[in-house]
C-alpha positions in Angstrom: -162.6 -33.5 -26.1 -161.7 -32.4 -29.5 -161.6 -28.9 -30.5 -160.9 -28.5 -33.6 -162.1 -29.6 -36.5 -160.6 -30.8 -40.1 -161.6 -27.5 -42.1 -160.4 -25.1 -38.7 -157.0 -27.0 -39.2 -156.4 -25.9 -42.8 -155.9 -22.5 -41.1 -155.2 -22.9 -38.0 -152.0 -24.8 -39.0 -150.3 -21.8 -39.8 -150.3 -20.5 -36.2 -152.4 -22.2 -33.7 -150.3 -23.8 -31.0 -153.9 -25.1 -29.4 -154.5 -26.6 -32.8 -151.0 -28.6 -32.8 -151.7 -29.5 -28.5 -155.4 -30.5 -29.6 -154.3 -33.0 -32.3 -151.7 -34.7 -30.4 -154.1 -35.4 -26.9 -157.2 -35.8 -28.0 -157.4 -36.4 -32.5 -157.4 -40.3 -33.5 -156.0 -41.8 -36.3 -152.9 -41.6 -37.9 -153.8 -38.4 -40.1 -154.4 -39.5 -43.5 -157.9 -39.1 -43.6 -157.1 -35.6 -42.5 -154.4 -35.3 -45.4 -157.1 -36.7 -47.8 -159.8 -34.0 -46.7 -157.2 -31.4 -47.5 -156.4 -32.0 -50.5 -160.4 -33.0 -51.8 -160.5 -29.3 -51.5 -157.1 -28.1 -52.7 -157.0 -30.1 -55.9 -159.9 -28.2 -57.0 -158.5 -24.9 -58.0 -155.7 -26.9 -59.5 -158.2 -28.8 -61.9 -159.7 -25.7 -62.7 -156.3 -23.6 -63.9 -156.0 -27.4 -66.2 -159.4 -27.2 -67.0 -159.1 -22.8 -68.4 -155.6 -23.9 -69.7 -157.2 -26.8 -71.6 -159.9 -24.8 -73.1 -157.3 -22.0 -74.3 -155.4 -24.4 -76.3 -158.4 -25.9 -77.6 -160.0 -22.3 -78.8 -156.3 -21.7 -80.8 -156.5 -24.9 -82.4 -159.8 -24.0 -83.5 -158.7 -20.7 -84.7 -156.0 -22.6 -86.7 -158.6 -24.8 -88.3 -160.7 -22.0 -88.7 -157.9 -20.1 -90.6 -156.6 -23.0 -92.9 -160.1 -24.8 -92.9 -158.5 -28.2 -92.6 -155.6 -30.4 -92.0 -155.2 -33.4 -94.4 -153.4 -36.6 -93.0 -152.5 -39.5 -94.9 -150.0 -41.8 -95.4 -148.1 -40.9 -92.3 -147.8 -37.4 -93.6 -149.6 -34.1 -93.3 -149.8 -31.9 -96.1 -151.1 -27.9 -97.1 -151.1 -26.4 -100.6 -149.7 -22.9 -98.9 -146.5 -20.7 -98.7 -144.3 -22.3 -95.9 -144.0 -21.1 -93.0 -147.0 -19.9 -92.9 -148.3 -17.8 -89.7 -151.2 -18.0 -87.5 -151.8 -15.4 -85.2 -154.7 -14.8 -82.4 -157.6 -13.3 -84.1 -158.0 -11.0 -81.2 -154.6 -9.8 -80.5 -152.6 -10.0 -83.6 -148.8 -10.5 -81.9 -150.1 -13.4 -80.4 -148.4 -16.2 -82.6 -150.6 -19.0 -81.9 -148.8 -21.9 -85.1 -146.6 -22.1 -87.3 -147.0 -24.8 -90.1 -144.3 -25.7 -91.7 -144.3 -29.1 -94.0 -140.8 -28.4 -95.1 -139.3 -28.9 -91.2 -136.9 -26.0 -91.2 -138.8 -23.8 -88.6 -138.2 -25.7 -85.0 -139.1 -24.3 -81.7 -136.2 -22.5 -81.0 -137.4 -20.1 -84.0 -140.4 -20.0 -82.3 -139.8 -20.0 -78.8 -143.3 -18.5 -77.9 -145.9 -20.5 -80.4 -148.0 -23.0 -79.4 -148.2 -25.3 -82.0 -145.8 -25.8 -84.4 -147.0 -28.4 -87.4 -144.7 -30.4 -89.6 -144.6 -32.9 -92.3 -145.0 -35.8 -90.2 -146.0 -34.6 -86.4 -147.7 -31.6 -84.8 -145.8 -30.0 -81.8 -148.2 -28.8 -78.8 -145.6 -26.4 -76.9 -145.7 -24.5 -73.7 -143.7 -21.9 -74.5 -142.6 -20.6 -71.1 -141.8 -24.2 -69.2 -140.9 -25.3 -73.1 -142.6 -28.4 -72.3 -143.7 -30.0 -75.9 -146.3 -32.6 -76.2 -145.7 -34.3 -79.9 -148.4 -36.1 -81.6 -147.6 -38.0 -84.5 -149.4 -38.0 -87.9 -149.4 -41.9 -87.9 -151.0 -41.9 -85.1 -154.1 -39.9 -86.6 -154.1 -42.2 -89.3 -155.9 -41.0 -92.7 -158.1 -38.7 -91.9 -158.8 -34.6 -92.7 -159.3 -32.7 -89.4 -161.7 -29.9 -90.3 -163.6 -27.3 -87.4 -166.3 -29.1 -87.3 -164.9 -32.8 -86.6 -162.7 -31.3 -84.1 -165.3 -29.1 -82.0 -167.4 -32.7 -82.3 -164.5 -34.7 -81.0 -163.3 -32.5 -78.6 -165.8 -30.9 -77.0 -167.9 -33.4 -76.0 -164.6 -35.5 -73.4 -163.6 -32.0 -71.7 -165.5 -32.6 -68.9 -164.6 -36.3 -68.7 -161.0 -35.4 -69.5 -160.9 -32.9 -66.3 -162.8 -35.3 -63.8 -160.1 -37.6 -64.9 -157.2 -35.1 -64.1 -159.1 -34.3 -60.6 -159.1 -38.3 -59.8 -155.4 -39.1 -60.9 -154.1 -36.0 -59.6 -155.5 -36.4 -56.4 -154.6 -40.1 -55.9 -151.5 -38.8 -57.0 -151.0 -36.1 -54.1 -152.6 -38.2 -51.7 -149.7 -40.9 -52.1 -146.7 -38.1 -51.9 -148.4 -36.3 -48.6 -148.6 -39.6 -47.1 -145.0 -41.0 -47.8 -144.0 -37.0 -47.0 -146.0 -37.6 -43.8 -143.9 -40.9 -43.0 -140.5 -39.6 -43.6 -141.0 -36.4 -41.9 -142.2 -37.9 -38.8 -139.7 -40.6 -38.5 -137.0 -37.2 -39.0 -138.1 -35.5 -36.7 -138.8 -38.9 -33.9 -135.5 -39.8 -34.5 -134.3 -35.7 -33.9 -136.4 -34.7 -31.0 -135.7 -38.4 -29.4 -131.8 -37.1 -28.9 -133.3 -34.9 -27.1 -136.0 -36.6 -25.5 -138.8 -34.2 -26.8 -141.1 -37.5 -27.6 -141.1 -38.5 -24.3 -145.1 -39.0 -24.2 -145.3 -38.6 -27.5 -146.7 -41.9 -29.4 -145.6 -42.5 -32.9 -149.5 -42.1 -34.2 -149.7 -38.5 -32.3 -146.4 -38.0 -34.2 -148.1 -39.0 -37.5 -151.1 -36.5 -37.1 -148.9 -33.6 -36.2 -146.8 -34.0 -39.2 -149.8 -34.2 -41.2 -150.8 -30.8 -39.7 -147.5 -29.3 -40.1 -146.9 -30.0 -43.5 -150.5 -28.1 -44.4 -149.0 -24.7 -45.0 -146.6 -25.9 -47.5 -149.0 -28.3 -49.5 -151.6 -25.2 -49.3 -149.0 -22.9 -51.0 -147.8 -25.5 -53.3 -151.6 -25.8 -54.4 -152.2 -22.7 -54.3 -148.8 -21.8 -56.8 -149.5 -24.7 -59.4 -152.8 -23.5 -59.7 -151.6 -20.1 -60.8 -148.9 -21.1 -62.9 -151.4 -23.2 -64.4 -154.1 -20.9 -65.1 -151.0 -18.4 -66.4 -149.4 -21.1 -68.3 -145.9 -20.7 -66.8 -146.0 -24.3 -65.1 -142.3 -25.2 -65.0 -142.1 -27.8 -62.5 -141.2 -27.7 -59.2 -137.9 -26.0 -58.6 -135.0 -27.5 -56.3 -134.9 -24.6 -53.9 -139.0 -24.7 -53.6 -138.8 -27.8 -52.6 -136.3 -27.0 -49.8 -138.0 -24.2 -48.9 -141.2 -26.5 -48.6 -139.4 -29.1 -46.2 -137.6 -26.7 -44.2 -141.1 -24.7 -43.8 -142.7 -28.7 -42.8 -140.1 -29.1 -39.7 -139.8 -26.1 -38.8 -143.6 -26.5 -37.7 -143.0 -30.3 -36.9 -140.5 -28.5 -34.2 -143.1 -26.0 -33.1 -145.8 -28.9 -32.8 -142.8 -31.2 -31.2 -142.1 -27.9 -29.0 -146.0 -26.9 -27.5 -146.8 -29.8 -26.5 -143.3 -30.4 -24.8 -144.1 -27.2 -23.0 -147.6 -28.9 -22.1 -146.2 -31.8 -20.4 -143.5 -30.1 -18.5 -146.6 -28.2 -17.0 -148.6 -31.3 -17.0 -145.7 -32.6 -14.8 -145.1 -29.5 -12.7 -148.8 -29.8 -11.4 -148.5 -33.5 -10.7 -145.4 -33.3 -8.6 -146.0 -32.9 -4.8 -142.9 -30.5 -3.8 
């Protein structure tokens, strides 16, 4: 009989060798509905840091269009009757450069490492200064139009909701489709390791599946877990090459404990099934 359930093996996967004996004898299933539970439930504080992170750069652009009152876009260009560069900083905490508009295009980022939004002649430069990821949206695109507080907080405001159900959808179909081709290529490592030395003996391919699934949990739980707080902090950088060998080596070295317990289980198994 089954013993554990899906929300006992989110922690129990970090040290529970009944956990990895129970889900290779008596769990079904090739462990994808158990990879999809599991992230339902991580993806959530992850949409959230988006969802904070989304509303701060929302306030700042309001704060610039508070300060300047509007931006006028036609003709492909974007235009200001003010001193260039001209400086916007954070109402609240007055070193906190939050634009820089500059029609005349000398200022770039690299003068400006840590502002936000940098606007020019013909584009408007949405920067995050510490993974110095820029998002560029160009005038044309905007058409002719003058983008004032109020039009903004009416155009905006209204999609935030929709716009973070959408990031919880997509980047949960997204994760669901990594875990599971993670899933696939870890398991077929580690059958084709432990076979040398006839650790699977017993051991279907599907059992296999679900133990990978739970030994991958820690390091998708602390992946989570860091995007979320370099969301909410705005330091998102990507994923770095050693994190990600970190996160495999983490992944088999509990795909060789899970291979390991219930080797030890079936030497017993056999010890108390043969007659001398």
């Amino acid at each position: 009989m089954r013993q554990f359930k899906y929300y006992q093996a989110y922690f129990c996967s970090f040290f529970s060798a009944k956990l990895y004996r129970d889900v290779c004898q008596n769990w079904t299933g090739l462990g994808f509905a158990y990879i999809f539970s599991l992230l339902l439930w991580l993806v959530i504080p992850v949409t959230f840091s988006f969802f904070f992170l989304s509303l701060k750069y929302i306030y700042d652009f309001q704060q610039v269009l508070h300060k300047v009152h509007q931006i006028p876009v036609a003709g492909e260009q974007i235009s200001f009757q003010l001193p260039m560069p001209y400086y916007i900083y954070d109402q609240h905490d007055p070193k906190d450069l939050i634009a820089v508009i500059d029609t005349t295009d000398k200022t770039t980022l690299e003068h400006v490492p840590n502002v936000r939004f940098l606007i020019r002649s013909s584009d408007v430069l949405i920067h995050q200064p510490y993974s110095h990821n820029v998002l560029t949206l160009p005038a044309s695109a905007l058409g002719n139009v003058v983008i004032n507080e109020q039009n903004f907080i009416n155009l905006v405001y209204p999609y935030v909701g929709l716009g973070v159900l959408g990031f919880y959808i997509i980047f949960l179909i997204i994760s669901f489709v990594y875990r599971i081709l993670q899933m696939l290529i870890y398991s077929a490592l580690g059958y084709l390791f432990f076979k040398r030395k006839r650790w699977h003996q017993g051991l279907e391919y599907g059992a296999v599946l679900r133990l990978s699934a739970i030994a991958i949990t820690p390091a998708v739980v602390m992946s989570c877990a860091l995007e979320a707080v370099n969301l909410y902090t705005n330091q998102f950088k990507g994923v770095a090459l050693w994190l990600l060998l970190f996160y495999f080596l983490l992944s088999m070295s509990y795909l060789f404990f899970a291979f390991h317990v219930n080797r030890s289980e079936q030497q017993l198994d056999q010890k108390n099934q043969d007659p001398t």
